[in-house]
C-alpha positions in Angstrom: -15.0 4.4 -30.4 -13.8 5.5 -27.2 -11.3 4.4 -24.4 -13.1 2.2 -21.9 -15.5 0.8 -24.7 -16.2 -2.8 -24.7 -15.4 -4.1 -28.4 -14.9 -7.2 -30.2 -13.5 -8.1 -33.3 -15.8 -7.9 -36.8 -15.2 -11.2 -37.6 -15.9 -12.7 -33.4 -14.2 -13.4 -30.6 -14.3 -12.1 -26.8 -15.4 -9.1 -25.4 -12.4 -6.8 -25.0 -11.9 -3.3 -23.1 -10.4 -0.7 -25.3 -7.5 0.8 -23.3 -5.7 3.1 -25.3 -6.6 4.8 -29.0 -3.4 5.3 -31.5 -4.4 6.6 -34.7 -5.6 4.0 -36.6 -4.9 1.2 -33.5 -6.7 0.4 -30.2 -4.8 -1.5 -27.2 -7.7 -4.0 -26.3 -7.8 -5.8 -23.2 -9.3 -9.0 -22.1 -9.2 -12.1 -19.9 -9.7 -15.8 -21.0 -9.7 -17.4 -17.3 -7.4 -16.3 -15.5 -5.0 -15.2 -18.2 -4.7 -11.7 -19.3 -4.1 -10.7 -22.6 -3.6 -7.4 -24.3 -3.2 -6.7 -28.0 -2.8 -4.0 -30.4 -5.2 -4.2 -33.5 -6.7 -1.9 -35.8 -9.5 0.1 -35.0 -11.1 -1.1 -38.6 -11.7 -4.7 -37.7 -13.6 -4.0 -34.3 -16.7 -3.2 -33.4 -17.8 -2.0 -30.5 -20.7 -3.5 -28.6 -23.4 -0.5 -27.6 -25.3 -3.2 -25.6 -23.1 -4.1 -23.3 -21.4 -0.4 -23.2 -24.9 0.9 -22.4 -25.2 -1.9 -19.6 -21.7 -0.9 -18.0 -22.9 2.7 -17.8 -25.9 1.9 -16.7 -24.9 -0.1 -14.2 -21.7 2.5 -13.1 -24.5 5.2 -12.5 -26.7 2.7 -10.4 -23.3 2.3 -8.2 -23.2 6.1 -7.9 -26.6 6.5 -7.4 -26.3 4.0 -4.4 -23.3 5.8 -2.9 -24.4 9.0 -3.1 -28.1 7.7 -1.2 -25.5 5.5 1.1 -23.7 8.9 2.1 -26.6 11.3 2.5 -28.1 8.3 5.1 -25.1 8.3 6.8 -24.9 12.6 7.2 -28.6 12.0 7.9 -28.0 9.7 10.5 -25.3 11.8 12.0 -26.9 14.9 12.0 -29.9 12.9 14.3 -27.0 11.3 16.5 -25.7 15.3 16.7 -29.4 16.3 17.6 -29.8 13.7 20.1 -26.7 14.2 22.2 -27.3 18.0 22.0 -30.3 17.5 23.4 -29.5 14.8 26.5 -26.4 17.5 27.4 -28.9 20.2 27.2 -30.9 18.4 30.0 
């Protein structure tokens, strides 16, 4: 278990963020509507959910991915605006 995982408790209930690890507690986060709660609770009656971890992360490196492609378009594009200005003061 580690901070940022998405747990829940053994026994059900929401999907919660762990926030912060104290020995044998985790601060867990979660919203119910608009209402946030927190709550300390013992690290023995959670469980943490690997599904929807591994969907987070997945989709956190898909948001990288797509920034760093957004980026190198944009130096792309830049470098060709560069090129083409160069080349019409050239003339």
């Amino acid at each position: 278990m580690k901070v940022g995982d998405i747990v829940a408790l053994k026994s059900g209930g929401p999907d919660m963020t762990l926030c912060k690890l104290e020995g044998e507690f985790a601060h867990c986060c979660w919203f119910n509507g608009d209402a946030f709660y927190k709550q300390e609770i013992p690290v023995s009656a959670l469980a943490v959910n690997e599904a929807k971890v591994k969907a987070a992360d997945d989709k956190a490196a898909a948001a990288e991915r797509a920034l760093a492609k957004a980026e190198a378009d944009n130096k792309a594009a830049a470098a060709a605006d560069a090129r083409a200005a160069a080349a019409k003061a050239a003339r």
